[in-house]
N, C-alpha and C positions, 0 to 999 in steps of 0.2 A: 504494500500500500504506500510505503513511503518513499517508491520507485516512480509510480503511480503519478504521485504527488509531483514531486521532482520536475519531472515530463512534464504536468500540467501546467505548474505557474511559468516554466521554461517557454512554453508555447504559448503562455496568459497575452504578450507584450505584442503580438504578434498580430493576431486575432483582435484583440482589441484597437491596433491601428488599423488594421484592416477595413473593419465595422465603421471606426470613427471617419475615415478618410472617405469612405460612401456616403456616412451621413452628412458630412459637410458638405461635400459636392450635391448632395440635393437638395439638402435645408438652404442653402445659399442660392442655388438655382431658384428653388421657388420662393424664395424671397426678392432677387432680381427680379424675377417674373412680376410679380404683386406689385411691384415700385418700392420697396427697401434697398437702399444702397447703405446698409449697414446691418451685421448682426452684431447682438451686447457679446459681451464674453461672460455675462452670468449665463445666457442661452445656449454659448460654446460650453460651457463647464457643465449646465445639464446635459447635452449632448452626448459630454465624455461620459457621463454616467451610465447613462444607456450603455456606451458601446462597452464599458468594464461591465457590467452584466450580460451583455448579448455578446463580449469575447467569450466569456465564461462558459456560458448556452452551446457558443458554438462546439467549444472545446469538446462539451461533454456529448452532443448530439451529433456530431460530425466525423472526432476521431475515432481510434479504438483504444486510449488510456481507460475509459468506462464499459464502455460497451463495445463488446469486441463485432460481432454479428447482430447485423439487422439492415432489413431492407430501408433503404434510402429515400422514403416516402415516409415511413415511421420516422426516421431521423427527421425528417423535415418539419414532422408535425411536433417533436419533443422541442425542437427550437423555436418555430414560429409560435404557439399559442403561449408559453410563458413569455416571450420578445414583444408579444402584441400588448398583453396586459401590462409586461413594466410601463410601454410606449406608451398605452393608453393614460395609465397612472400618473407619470412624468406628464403627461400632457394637460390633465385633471390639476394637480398639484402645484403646477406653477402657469396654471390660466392659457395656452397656448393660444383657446379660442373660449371664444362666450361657449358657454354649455347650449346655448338656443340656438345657435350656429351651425343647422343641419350642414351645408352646403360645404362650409369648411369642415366639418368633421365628415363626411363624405372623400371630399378631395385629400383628406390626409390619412385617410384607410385606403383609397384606391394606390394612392404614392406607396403607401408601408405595402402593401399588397404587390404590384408591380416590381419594388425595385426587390421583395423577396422573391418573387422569380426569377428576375434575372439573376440574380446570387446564387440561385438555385440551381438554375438552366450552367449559367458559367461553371460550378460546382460540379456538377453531373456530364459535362462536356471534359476538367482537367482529370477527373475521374476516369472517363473514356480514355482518355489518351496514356495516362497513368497504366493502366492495365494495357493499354497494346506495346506502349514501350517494354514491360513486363514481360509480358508473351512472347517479342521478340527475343529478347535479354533469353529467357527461357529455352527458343529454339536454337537462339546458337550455343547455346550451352550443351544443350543436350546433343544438336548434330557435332560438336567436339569433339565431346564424348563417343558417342558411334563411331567416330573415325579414327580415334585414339583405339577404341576398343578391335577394329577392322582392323588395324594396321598391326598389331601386336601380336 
């Protein structure tokens, strides 16, 4: 467990810039958009909080330090609905929008929605390539082998 551990916070710094660097590039895009040409740095500091907790989500829903096997649609859903509710909470807790404000709480579920696809989609695309790089690594190893074992 304390191996485990080790692994985890090793990979925390990681994941966590990852998250955070996503969410700056679209919390600042749709603020551009809206006509803000400034974010607070108290809005950046919440921000980071998110993303220290949704590094965290990631770690535990994505790698195999926790969970060695499981199909990658269950990973998705053990990160996205705890990710959603901190979101939502952060969002509640320091007023993001009026509570009466369908429209904006609309447009900022379809954005958290969206850009966890594409996280996801991208995710499930390095994953692909990950395993064929693999695969390959695997066949010339093994025809190596075969030809060491023919030759001998």
């Amino acid at each position: 467990m304390k191996k485990k551990m080790k692994e985890f916070f090793a990979k925390l710094p990681q994941s966590i810039m990852l998250i955070f660097g996503i969410m700056m590039i679209v919390f600042t895009s749709v603020a551009f958009i809206n006509g803000f040409e400034t974010v607070s740095v108290y809005r950046i500091f919440q921000l980071l909080g998110i993303a220290v907790i949704a590094g965290a989500l990631m770690l535990v829903a994505f790698s195999d330090i926790f969970i060695k096997k499981m199909n990658q649609i269950l990973r998705a859903v053990i990160f996205m609905i705890p990710l959603m509710i901190t979101t939502l909470v952060f969002a509640l807790a320091f007023s993001w929008f009026s509570t009466g404000n369908i429209k904006s709480w609309a447009i900022f579920i379809t954005i958290f929605l969206v850009c966890f696809a594409g996280c996801f989609v991208i995710f499930l695309i390095i994953n692909f390539i990950e395993k064929l790089i693999r695969g390959k690594k695997y066949t010339e190893k093994l025809k190596e082998y075969q030809n060491k074992k023919n030759t001998d």
